[in-house]
C-alpha positions, 0 to 999 in steps of 0.5 A: 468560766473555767474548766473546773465550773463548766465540768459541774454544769448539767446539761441544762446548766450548760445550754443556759449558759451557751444561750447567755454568751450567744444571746446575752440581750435574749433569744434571737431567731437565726434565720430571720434575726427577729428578738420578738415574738419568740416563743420558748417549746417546751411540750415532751415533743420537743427536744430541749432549748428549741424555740419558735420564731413566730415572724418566719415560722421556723424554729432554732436552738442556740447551736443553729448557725454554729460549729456545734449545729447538727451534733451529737455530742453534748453541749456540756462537751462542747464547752469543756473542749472549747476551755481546753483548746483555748486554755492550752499554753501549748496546744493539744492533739486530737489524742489528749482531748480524747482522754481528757473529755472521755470520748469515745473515739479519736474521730470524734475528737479529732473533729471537735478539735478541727471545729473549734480551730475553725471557729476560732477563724471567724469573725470578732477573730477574723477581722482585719486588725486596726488602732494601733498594730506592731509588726515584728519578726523572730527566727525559729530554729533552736540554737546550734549545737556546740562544738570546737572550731569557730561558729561563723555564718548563717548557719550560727548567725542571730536574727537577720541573715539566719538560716532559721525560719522567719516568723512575722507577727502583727499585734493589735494593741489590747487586741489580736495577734496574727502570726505566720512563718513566711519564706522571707522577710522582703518587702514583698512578703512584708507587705502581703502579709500585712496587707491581709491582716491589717485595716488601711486605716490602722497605724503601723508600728516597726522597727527601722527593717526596710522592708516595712517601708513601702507598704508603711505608706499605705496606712491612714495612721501613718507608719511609725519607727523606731530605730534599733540600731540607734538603741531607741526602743520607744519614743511618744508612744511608738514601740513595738514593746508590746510589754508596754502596750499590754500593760505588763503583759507578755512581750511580743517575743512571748507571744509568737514563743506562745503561738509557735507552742500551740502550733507544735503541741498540736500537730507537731511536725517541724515548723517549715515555710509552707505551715499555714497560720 
């Protein structure tokens, strides 16, 4: 659903829907996992979409369990924040949430936002990638300003050997993206980033940069290059042309550009080494 159907739902409208993406089978009861002998209250006691699971007693709502559990906003809010974060080429601050959604204050938006970047963390999400994984690597900084005199040096260098900040990024092959600015892009960084994000069982796909090597031989699926240097750029299915691998879709290149925007629509400060993912 888009922004512009989710905003004509009632709240009734809205909790149906919630309740069809978390329990697309039927209710499941969040306490014991039973999907029988639930039973739906609807007395004037009860508050709207409560339920009774009859195995273990207790009774739940399909907000129990989650980020929305506990809230007094409306579920209805909740989705129209979830399809502009998730929307957002660029990301969005706390501020234009608020003005967005009509809150009525920054806290509240502020944790709305916090919330769902949290759910956003968890699992299918937060899983390890796996099938086939790219890893590559981009220099974030702006291009340097123009001015007479010769332009030589890391300060005005390209790639490697840059003094802009390296960002890695791993893709899942029509899956995930993983994305962080690391300090450098030795073998000893390579390999701890991708250890963390990577199932063992996963093939690798890189350039020829050395410092993929090592840890390229810890991988069930092997560790598949192709060399750059000798103009190869895909080869039997080895590619790190992640256009390819999304059948049309953004590059890689363009989606570490997209992730560096949302982090910087978000919260603004200058991309350092020391940002968390």
């Amino acid at each position: 659903m888009n922004l512009s159907e989710i905003s004509k739902l009632s709240e009734d409208d809205a909790r149906a829907t919630l309740e069809r993406i978390r329990w697309p089978s039927g209710p499941v009861c969040t306490h014991c996992g039973a999907v029988d002998h639930l039973k739906k209250l609807e007395g004037k006691a009860h508050r709207p979409g409560l339920y009774k699971c009859n195995d273990c007693g207790e009774q739940f709502t399909a907000t129990v369990n989650t980020v929305m559990e506990d809230s007094h906003l409306p579920i209805r809010i909740w989705l129209m924040a979830f399809s502009i974060i998730c929307g957002a080429k660029k990301g969005i601050s706390a501020l234009q949430l608020q003005r967005q959604l009509g809150l009525g204050s920054y806290r509240t938006a502020w944790h709305l936002a916090h919330r769902i970047r949290y759910a956003m963390k968890q699992e299918p999400l937060a899983g390890l990638l796996a099938g086939v994984v790219e890893g590559d690597e981009t220099y974030v900084g702006g291009k340097p300003r123009k001015f007479a005199g010769p332009r030589k040096g890391p300060k005005y260098s390209r790639g490697r050997g840059t003094k802009k900040v390296p960002v890695v990024a791993l893709v899942e092959r029509d899956g995930r993206v993983r994305a962080m600015p690391v300090e450098r892009v030795d073998a000893k960084t390579l390999a701890k980033f991708v250890r963390a994000n990577v199932d063992p069982n996963a093939a690798l796909h890189t350039d020829e940069w050395a410092g993929y090597k090592t840890v390229g031989k810890e991988f069930a699926g092997g560790h598949h290059v192709v060399n750059h240097g000798k103009r190869e750029y895909a080869r039997e299915g080895v590619t790190i042309n992640s256009a390819e691998s999304f059948r049309g879709g953004p590059g890689l290149r363009d989606r570490m550009a997209a992730w560096l925007r949302w982090i910087l629509g978000s919260i603004m400060p200058p991309i350092s080494p020391r940002l968390p993912a």
